[in-house]
VOGU-3710 file (C-alpha; in Angstrom, 3 decimals, decimal comma):
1> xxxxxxxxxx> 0,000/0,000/0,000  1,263/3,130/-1,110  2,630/5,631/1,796  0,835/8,953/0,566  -2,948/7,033/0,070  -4,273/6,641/3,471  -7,538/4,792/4,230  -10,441/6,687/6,488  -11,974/5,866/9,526  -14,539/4,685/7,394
11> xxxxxxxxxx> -12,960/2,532/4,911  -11,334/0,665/7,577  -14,376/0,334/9,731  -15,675/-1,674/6,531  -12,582/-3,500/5,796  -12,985/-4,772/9,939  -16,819/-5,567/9,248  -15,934/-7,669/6,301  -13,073/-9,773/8,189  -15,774/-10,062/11,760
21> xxxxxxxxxx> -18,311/-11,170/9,037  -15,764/-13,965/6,996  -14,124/-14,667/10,458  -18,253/-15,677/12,098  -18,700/-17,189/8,640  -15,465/-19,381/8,914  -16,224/-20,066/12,643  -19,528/-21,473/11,576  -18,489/-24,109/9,032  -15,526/-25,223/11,644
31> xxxxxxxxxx> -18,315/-25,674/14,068  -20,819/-27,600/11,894  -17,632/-29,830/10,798  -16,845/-30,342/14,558  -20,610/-31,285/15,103  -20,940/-33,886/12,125  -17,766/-35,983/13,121  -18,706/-35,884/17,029  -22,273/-37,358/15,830  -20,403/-39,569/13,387
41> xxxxxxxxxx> -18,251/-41,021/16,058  -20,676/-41,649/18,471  -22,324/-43,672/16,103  -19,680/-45,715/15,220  -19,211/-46,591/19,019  -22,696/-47,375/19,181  -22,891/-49,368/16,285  -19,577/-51,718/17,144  -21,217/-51,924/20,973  -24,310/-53,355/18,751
51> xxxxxxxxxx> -22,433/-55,615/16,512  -20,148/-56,962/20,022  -23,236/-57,811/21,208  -25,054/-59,526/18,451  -21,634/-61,486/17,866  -21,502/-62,774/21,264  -25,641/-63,723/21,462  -24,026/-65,695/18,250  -21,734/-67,781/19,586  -23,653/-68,005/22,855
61> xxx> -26,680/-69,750/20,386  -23,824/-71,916/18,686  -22,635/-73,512/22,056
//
């Protein structure tokens, strides 16, 4: 940025806005993200507690 072209108050109170509003934006997707793969995890645990248990009614019925 040249020396002798200055920004106002004003252009860099827009300039800030726009950066909050991509930085909220940004923060969003990161949370959604976060969200999905906690559910996605959890239901992997509960489906492998599911499957240990149908295995060992399994064997249990083979014996």
């Amino acid at each position: 940025m040249p020396k002798n072209s200055e920004l106002s108050s004003k252009d860099l109170e827009k300039k800030l806005d726009l950066l909050i509003k991509r930085f909220e934006e940004q923060k969003g997707i990161i949370n959604s993200y976060i969200k999905r793969e906690r559910d996605w995890k959890k239901d992997k645990v509960l489906h492998k507690k599911e499957l240990s248990q149908l295995e060992r009614n399994l064997n249990k019925d083979k014996k």
